[in-house]
mmCIF file of the N, C-alpha and C atoms, coordinates in Angstrom:
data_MODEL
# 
_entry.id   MODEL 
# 
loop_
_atom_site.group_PDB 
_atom_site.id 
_atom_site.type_symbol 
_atom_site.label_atom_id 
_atom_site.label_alt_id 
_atom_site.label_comp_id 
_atom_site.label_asym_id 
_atom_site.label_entity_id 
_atom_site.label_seq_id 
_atom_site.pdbx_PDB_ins_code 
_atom_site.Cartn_x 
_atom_site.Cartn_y 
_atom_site.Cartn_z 
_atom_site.occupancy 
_atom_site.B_iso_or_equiv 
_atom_site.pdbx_formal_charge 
_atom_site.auth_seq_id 
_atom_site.auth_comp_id 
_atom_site.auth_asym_id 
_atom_site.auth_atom_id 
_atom_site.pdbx_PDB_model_num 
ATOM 1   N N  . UNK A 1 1  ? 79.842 -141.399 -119.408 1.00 0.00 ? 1  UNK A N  1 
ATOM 2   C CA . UNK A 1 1  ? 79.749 -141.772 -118.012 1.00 0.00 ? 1  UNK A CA 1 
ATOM 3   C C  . UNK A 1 1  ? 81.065 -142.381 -117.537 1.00 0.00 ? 1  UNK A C  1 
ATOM 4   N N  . UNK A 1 2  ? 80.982 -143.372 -116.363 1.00 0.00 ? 2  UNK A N  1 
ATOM 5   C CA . UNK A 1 2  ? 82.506 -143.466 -116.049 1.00 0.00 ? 2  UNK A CA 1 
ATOM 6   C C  . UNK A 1 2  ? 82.864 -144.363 -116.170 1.00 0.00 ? 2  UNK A C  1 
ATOM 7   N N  . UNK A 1 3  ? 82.290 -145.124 -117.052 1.00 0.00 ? 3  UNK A N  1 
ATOM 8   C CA . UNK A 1 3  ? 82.932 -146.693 -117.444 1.00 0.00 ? 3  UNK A CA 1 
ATOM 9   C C  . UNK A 1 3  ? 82.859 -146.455 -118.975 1.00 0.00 ? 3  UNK A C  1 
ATOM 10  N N  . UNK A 1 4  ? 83.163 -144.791 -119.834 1.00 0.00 ? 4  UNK A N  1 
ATOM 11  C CA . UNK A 1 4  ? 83.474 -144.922 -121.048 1.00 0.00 ? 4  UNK A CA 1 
ATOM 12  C C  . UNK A 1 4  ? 84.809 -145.439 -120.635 1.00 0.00 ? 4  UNK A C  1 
ATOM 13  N N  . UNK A 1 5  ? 85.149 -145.604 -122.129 1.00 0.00 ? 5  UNK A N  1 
ATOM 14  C CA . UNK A 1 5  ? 86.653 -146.074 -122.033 1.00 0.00 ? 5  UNK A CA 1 
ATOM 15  C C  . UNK A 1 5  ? 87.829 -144.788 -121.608 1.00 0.00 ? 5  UNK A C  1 
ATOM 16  N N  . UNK A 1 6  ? 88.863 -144.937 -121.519 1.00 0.00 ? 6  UNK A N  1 
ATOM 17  C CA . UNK A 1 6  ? 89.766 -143.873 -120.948 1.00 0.00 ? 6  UNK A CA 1 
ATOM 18  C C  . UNK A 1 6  ? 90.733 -143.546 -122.637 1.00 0.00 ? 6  UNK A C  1 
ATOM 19  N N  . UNK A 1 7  ? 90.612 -143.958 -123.660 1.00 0.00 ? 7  UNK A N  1 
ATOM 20  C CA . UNK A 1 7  ? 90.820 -143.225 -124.883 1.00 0.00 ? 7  UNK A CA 1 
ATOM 21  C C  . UNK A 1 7  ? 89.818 -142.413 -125.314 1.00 0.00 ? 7  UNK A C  1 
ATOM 22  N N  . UNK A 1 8  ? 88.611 -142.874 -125.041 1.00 0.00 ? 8  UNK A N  1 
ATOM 23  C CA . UNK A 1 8  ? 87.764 -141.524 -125.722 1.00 0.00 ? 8  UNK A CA 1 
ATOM 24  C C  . UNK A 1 8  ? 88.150 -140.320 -124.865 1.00 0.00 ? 8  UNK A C  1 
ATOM 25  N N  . UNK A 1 9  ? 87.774 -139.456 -125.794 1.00 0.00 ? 9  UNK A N  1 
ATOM 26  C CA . UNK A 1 9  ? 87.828 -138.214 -125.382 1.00 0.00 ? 9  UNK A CA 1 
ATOM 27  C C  . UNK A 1 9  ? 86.238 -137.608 -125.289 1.00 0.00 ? 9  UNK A C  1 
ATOM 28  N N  . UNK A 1 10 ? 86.061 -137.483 -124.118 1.00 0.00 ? 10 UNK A N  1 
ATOM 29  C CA . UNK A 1 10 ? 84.937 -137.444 -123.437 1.00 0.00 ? 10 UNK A CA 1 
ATOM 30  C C  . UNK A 1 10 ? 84.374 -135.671 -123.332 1.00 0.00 ? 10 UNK A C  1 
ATOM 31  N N  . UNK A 1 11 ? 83.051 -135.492 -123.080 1.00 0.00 ? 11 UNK A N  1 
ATOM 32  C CA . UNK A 1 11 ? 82.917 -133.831 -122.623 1.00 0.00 ? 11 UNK A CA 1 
ATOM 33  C C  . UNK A 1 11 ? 83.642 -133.039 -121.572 1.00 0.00 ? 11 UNK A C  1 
ATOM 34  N N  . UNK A 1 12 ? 84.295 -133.727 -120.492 1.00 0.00 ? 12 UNK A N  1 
ATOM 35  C CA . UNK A 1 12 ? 84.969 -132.846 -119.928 1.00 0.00 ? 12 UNK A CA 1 
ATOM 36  C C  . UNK A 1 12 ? 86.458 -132.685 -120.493 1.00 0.00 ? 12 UNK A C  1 
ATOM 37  N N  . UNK A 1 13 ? 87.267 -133.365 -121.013 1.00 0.00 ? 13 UNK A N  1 
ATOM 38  C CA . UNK A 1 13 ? 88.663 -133.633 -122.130 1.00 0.00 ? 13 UNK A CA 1 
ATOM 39  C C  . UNK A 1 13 ? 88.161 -132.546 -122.856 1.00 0.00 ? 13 UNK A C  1 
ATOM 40  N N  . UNK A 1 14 ? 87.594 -131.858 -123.544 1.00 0.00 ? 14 UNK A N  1 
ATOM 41  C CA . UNK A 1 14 ? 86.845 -131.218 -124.644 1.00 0.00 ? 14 UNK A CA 1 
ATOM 42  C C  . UNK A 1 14 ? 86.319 -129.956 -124.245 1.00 0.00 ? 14 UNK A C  1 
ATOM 43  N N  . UNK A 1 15 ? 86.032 -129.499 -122.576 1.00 0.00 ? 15 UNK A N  1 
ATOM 44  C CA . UNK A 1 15 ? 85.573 -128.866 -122.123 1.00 0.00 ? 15 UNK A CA 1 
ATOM 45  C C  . UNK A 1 15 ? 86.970 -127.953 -121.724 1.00 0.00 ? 15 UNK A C  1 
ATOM 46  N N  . UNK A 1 16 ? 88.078 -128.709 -121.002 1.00 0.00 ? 16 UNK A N  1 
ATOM 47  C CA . UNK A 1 16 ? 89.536 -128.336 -120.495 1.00 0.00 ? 16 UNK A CA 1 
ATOM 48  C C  . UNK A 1 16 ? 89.704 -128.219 -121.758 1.00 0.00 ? 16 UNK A C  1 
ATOM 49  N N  . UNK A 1 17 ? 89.833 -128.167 -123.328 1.00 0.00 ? 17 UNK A N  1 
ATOM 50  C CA . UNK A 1 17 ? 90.232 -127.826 -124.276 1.00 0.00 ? 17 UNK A CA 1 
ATOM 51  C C  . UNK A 1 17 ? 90.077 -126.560 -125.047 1.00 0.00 ? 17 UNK A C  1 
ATOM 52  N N  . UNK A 1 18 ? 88.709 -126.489 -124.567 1.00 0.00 ? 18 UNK A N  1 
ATOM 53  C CA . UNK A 1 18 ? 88.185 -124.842 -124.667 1.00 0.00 ? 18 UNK A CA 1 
ATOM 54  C C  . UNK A 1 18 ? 88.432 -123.591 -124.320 1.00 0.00 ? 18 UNK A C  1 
ATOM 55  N N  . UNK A 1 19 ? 87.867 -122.656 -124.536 1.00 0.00 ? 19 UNK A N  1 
ATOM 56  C CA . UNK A 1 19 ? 88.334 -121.269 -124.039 1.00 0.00 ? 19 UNK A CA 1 
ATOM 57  C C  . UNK A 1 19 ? 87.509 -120.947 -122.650 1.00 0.00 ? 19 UNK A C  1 
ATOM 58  N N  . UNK A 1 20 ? 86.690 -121.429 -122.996 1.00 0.00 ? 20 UNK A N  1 
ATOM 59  C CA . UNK A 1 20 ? 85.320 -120.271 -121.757 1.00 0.00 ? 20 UNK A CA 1 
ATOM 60  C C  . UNK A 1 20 ? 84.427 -121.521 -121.198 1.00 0.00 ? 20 UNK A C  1 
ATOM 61  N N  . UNK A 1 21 ? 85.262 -121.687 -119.872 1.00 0.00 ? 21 UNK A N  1 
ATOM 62  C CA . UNK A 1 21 ? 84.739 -122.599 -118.822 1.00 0.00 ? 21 UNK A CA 1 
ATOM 63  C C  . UNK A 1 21 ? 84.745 -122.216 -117.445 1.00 0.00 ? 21 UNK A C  1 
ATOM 64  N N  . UNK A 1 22 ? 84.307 -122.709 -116.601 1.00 0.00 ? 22 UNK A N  1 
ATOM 65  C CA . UNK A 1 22 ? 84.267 -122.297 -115.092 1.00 0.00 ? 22 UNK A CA 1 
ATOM 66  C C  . UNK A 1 22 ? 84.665 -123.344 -114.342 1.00 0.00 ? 22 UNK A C  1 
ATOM 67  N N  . UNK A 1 23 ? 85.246 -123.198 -113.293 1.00 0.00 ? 23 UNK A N  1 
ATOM 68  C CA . UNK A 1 23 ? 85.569 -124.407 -112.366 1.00 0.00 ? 23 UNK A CA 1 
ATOM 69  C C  . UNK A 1 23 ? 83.844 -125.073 -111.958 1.00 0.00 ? 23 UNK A C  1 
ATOM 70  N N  . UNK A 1 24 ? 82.668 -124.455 -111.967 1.00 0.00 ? 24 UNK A N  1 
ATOM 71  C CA . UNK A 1 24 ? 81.688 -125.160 -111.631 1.00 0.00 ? 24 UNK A CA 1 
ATOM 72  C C  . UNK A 1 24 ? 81.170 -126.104 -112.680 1.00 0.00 ? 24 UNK A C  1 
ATOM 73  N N  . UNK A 1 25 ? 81.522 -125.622 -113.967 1.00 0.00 ? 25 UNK A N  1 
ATOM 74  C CA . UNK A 1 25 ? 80.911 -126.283 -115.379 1.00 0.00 ? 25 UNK A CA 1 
ATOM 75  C C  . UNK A 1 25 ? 81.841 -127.789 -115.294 1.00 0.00 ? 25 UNK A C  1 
ATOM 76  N N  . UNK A 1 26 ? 83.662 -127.776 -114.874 1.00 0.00 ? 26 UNK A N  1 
ATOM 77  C CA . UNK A 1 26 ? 84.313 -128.982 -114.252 1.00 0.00 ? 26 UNK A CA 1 
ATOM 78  C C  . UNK A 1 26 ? 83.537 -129.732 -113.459 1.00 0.00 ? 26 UNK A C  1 
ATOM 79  N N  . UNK A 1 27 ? 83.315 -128.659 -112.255 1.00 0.00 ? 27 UNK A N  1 
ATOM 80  C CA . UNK A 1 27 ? 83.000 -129.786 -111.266 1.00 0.00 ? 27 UNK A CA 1 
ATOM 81  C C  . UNK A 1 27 ? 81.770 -130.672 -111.623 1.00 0.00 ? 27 UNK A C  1 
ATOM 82  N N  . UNK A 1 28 ? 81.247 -130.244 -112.029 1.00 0.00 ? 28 UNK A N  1 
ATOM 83  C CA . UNK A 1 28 ? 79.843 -130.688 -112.188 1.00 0.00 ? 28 UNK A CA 1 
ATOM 84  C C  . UNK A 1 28 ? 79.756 -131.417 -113.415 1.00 0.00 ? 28 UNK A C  1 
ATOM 85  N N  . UNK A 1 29 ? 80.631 -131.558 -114.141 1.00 0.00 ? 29 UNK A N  1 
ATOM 86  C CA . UNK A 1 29 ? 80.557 -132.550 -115.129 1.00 0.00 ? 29 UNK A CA 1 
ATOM 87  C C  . UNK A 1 29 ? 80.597 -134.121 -114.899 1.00 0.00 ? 29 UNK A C  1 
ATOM 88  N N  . UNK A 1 30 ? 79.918 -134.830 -115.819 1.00 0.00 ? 30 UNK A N  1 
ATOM 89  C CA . UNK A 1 30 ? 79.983 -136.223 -115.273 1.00 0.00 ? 30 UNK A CA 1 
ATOM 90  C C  . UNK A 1 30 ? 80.834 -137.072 -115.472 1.00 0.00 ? 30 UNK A C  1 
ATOM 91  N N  . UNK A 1 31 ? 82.024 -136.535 -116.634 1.00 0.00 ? 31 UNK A N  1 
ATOM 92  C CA . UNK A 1 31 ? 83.291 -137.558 -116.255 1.00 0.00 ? 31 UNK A CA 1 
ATOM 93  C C  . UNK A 1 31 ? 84.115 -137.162 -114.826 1.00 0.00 ? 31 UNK A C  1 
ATOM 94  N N  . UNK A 1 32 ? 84.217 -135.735 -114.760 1.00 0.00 ? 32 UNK A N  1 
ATOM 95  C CA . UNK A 1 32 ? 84.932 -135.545 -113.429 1.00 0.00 ? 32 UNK A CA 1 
ATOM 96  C C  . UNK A 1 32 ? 85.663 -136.673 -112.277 1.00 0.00 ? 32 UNK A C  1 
ATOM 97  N N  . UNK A 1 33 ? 84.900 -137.328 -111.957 1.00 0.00 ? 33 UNK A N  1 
ATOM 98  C CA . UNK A 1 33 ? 85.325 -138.737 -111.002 1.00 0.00 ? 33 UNK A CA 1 
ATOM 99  C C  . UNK A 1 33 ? 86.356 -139.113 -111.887 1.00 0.00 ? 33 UNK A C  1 
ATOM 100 N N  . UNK A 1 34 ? 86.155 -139.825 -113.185 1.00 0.00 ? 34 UNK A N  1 
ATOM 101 C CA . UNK A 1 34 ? 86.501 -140.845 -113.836 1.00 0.00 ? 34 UNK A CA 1 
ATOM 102 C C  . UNK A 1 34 ? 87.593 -139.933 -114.424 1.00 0.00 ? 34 UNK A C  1 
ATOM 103 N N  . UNK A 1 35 ? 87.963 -139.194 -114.889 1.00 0.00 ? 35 UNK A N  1 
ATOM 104 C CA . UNK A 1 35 ? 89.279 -138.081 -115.424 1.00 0.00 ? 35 UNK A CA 1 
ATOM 105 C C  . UNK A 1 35 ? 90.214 -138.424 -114.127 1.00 0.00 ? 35 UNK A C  1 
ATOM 106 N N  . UNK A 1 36 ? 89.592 -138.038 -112.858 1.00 0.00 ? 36 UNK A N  1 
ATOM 107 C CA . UNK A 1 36 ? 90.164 -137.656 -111.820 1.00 0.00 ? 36 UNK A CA 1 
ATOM 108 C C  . UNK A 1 36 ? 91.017 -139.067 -111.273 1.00 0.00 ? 36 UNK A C  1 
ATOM 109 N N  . UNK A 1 37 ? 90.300 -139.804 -111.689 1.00 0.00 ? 37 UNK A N  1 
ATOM 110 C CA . UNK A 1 37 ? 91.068 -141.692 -111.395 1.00 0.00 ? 37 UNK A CA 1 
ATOM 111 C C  . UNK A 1 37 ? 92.153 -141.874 -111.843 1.00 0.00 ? 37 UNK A C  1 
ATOM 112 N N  . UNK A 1 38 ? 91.594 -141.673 -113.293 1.00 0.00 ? 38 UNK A N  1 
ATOM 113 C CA . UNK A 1 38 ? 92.397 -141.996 -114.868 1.00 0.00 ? 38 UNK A CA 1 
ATOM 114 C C  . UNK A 1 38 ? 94.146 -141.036 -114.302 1.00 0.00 ? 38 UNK A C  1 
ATOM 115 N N  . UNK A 1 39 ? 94.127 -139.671 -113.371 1.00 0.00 ? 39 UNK A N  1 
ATOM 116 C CA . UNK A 1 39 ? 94.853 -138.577 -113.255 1.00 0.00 ? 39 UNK A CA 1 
ATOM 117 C C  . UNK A 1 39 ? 95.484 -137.887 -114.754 1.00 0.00 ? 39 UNK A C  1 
ATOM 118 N N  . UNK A 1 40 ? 94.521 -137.297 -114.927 1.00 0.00 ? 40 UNK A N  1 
ATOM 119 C CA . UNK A 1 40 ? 94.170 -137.261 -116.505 1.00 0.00 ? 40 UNK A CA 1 
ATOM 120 C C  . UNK A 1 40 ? 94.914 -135.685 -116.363 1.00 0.00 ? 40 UNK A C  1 
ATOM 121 N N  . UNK A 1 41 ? 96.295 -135.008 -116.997 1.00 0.00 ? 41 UNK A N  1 
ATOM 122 C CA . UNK A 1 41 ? 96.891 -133.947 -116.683 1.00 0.00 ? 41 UNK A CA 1 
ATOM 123 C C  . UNK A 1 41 ? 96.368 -133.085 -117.234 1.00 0.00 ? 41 UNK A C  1 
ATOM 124 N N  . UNK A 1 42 ? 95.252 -133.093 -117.889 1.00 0.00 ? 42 UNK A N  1 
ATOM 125 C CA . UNK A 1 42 ? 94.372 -131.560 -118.284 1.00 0.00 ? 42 UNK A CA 1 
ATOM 126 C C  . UNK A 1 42 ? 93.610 -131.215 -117.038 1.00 0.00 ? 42 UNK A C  1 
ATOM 127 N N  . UNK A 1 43 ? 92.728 -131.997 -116.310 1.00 0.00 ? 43 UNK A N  1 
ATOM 128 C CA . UNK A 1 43 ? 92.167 -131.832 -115.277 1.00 0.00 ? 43 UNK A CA 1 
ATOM 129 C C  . UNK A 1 43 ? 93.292 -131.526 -113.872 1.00 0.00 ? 43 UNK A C  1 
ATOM 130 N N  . UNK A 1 44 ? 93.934 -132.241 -113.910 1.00 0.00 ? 44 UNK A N  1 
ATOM 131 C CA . UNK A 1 44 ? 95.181 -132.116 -112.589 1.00 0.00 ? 44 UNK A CA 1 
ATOM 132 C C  . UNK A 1 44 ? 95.786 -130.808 -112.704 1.00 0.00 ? 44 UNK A C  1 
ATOM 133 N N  . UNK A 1 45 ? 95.969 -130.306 -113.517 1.00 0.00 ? 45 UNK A N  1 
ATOM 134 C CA . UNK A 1 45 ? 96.757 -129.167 -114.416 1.00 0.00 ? 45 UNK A CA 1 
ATOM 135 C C  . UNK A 1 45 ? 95.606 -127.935 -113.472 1.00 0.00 ? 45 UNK A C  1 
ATOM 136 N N  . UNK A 1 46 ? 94.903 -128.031 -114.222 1.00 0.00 ? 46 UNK A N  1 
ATOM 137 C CA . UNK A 1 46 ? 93.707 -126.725 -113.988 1.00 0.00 ? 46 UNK A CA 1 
ATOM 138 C C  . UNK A 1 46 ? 93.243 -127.129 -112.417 1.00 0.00 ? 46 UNK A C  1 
ATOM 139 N N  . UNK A 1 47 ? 92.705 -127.981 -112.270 1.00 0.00 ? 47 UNK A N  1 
ATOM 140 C CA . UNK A 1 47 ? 92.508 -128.223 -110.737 1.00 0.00 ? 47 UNK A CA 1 
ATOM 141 C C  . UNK A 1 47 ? 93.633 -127.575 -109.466 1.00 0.00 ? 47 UNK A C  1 
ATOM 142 N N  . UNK A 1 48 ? 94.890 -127.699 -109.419 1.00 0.00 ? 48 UNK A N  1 
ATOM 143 C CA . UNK A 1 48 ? 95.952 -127.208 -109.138 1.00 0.00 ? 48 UNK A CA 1 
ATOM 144 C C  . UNK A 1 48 ? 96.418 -126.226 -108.983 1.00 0.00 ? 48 UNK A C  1 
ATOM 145 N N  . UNK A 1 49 ? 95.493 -125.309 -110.177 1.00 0.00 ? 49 UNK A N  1 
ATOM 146 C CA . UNK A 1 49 ? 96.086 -123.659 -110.404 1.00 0.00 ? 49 UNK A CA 1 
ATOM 147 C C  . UNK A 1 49 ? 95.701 -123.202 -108.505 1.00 0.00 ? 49 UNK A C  1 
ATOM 148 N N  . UNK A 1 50 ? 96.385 -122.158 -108.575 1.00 0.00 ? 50 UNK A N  1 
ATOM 149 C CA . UNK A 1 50 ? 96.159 -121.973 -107.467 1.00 0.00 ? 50 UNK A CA 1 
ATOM 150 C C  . UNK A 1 50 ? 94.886 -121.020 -106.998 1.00 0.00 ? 50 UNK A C  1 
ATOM 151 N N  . UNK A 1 51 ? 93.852 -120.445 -108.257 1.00 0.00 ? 51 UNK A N  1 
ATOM 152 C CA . UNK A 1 51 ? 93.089 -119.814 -107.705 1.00 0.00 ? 51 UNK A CA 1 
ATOM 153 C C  . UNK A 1 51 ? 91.744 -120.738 -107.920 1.00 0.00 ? 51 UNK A C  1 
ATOM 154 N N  . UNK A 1 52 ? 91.715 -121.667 -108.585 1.00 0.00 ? 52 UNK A N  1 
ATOM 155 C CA . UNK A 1 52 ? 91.149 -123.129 -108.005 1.00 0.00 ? 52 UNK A CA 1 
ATOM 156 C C  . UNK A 1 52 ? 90.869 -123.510 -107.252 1.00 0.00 ? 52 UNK A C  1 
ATOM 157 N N  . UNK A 1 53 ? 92.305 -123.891 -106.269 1.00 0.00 ? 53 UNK A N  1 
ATOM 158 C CA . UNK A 1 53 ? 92.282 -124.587 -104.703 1.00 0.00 ? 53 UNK A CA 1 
ATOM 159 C C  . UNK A 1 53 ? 91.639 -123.321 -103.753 1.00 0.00 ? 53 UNK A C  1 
ATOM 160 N N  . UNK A 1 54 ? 92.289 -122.053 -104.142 1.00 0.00 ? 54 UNK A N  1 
ATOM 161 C CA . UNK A 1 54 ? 90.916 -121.291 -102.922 1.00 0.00 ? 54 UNK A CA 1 
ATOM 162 C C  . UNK A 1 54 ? 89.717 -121.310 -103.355 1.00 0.00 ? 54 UNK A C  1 
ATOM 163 N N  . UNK A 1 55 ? 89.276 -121.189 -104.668 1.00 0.00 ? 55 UNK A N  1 
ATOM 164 C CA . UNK A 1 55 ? 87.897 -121.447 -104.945 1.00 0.00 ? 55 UNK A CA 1 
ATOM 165 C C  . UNK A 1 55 ? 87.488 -122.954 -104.009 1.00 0.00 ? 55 UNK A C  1 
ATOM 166 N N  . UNK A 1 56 ? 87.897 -123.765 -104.011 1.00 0.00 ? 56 UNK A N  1 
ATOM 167 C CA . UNK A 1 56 ? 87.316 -124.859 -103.795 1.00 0.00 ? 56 UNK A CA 1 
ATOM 168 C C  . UNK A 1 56 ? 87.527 -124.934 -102.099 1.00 0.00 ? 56 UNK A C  1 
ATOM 169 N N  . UNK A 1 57 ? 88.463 -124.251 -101.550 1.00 0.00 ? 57 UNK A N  1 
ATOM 170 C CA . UNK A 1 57 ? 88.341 -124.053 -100.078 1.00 0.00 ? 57 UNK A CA 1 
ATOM 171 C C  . UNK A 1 57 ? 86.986 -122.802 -100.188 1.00 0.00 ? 57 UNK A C  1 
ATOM 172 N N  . UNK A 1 58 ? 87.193 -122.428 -100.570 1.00 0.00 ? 58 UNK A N  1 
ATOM 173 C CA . UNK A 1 58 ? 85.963 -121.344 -100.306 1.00 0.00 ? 58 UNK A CA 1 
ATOM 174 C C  . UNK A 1 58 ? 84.576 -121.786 -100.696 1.00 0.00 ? 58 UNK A C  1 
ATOM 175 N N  . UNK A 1 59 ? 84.677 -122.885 -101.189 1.00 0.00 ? 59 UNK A N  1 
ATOM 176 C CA . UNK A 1 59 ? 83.276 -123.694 -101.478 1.00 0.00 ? 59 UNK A CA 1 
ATOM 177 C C  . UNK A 1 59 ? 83.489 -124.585 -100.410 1.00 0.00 ? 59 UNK A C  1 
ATOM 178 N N  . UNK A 1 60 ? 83.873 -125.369 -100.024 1.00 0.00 ? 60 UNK A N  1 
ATOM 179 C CA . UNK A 1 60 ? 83.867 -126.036 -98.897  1.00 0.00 ? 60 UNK A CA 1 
ATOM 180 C C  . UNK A 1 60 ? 83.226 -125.480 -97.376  1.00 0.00 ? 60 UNK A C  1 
ATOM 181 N N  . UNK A 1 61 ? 84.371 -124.442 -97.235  1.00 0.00 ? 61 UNK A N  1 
ATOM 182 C CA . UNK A 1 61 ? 84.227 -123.970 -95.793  1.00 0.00 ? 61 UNK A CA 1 
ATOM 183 C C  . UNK A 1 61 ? 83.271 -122.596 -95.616  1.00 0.00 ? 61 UNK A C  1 
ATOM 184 N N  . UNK A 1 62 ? 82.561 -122.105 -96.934  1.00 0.00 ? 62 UNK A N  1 
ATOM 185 C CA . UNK A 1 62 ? 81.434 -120.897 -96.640  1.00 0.00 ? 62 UNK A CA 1 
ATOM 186 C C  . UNK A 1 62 ? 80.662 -121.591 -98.210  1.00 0.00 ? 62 UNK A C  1 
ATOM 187 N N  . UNK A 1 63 ? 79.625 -122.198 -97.390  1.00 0.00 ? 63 UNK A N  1 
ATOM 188 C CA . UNK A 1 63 ? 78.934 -122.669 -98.318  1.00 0.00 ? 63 UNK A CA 1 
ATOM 189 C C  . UNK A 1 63 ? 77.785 -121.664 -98.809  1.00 0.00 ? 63 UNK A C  1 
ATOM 190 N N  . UNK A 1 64 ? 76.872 -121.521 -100.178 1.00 0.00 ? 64 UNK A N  1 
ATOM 191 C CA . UNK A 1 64 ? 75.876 -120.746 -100.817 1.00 0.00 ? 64 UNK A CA 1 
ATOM 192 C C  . UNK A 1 64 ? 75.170 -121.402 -99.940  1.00 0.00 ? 64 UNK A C  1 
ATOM 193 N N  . UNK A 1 65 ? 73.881 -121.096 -99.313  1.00 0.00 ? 65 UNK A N  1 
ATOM 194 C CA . UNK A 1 65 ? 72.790 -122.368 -98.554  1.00 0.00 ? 65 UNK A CA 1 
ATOM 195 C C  . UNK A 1 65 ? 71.706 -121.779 -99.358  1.00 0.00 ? 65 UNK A C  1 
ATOM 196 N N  . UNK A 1 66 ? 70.968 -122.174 -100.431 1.00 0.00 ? 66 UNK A N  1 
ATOM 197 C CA . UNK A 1 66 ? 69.383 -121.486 -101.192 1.00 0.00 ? 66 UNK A CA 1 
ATOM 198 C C  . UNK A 1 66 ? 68.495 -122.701 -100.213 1.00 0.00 ? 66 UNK A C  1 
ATOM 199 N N  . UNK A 1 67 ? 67.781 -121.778 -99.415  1.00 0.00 ? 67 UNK A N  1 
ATOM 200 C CA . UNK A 1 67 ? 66.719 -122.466 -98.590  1.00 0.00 ? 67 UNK A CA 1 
ATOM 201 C C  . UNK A 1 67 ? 65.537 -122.702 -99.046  1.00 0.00 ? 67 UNK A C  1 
ATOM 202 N N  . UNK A 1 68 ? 65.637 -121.709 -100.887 1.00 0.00 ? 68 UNK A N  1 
ATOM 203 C CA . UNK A 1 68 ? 64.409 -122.821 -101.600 1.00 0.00 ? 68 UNK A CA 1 
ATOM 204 C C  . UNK A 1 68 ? 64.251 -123.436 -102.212 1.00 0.00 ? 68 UNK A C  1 
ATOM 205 N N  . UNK A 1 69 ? 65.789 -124.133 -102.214 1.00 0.00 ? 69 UNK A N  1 
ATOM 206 C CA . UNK A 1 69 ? 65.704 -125.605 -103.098 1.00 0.00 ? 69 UNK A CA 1 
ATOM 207 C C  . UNK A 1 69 ? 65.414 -126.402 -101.972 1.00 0.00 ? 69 UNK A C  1 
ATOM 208 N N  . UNK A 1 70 ? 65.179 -128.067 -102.765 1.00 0.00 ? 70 UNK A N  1 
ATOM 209 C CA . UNK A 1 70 ? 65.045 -128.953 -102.025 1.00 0.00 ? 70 UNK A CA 1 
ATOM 210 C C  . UNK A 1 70 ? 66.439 -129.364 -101.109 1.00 0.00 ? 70 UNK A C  1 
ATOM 211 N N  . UNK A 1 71 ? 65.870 -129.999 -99.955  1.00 0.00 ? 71 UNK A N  1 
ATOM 212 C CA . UNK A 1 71 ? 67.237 -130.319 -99.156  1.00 0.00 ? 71 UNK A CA 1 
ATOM 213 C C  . UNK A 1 71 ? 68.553 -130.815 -99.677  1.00 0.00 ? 71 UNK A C  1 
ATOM 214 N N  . UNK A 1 72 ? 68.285 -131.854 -100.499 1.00 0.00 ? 72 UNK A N  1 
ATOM 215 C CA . UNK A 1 72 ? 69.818 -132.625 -100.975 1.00 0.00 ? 72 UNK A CA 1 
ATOM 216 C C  . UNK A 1 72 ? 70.255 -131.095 -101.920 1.00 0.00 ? 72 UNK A C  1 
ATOM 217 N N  . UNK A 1 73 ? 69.775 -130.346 -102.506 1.00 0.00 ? 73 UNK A N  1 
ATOM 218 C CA . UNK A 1 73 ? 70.588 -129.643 -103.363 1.00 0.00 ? 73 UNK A CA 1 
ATOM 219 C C  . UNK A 1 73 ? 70.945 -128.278 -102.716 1.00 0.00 ? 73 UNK A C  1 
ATOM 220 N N  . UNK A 1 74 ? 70.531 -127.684 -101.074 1.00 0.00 ? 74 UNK A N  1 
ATOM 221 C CA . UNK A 1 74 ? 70.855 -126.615 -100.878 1.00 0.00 ? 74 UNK A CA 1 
ATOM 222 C C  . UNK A 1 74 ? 72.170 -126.069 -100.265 1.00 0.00 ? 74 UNK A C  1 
ATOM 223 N N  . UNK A 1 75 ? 72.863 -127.062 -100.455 1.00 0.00 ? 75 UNK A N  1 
ATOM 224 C CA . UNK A 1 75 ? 74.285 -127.071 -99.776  1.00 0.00 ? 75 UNK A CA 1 
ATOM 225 C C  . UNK A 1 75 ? 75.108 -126.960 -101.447 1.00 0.00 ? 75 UNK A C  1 
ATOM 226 N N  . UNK A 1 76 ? 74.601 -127.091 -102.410 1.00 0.00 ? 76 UNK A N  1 
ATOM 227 C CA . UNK A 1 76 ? 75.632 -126.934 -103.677 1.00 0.00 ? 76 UNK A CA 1 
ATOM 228 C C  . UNK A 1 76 ? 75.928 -125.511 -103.911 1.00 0.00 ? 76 UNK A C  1 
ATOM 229 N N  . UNK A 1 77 ? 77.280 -126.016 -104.150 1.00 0.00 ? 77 UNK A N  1 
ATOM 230 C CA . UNK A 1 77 ? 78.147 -124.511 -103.919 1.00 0.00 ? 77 UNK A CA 1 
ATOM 231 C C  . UNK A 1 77 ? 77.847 -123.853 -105.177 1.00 0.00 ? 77 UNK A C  1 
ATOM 232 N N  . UNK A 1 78 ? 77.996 -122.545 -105.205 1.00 0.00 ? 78 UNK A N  1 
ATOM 233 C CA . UNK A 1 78 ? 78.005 -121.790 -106.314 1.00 0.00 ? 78 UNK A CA 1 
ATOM 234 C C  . UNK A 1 78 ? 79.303 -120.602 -106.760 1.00 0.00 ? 78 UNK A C  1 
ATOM 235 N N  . UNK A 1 79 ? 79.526 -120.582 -107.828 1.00 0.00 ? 79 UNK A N  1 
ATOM 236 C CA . UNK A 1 79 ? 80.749 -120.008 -108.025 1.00 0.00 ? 79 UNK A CA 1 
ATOM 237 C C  . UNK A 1 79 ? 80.138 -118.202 -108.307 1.00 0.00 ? 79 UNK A C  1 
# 
């Protein structure tokens, strides 16, 4: 969570270390915030690439809407 310490190496550190990840398996991880504080250059690195930042404009500004989830979750983007 986000008050581990910033030496462990946590599931998302471990996740950016891997081969076969998705920018949604990032986002959605629960150190995410806390990497992102820390400006932790595995995350800054990959976040940055540039087909990233349109992914993440393209999650922003044309959102998935599933109208049969519940309300708080039908705005989560999908890759």
């Amino acid at each position: 969570m986000f008050w581990a310490k910033e030496e462990e190496e946590n599931s998302l550190i471990r996740l950016l270390k891997s081969d076969h990840f998705t920018l949604e398996d990032v986002l959605l991880n629960e150190f995410v915030v806390q990497e992102a504080r820390y400006g932790k250059a595995e995350l800054v690195n990959y976040i940055t690439k540039e087909e990233n930042i349109v992914a993440l404009l393209n999650f922003s500004l044309n959102p998935v809407i599933d109208s049969s989830l519940p309300m708080k979750q039908q705005y989560r983007y999908k890759v």
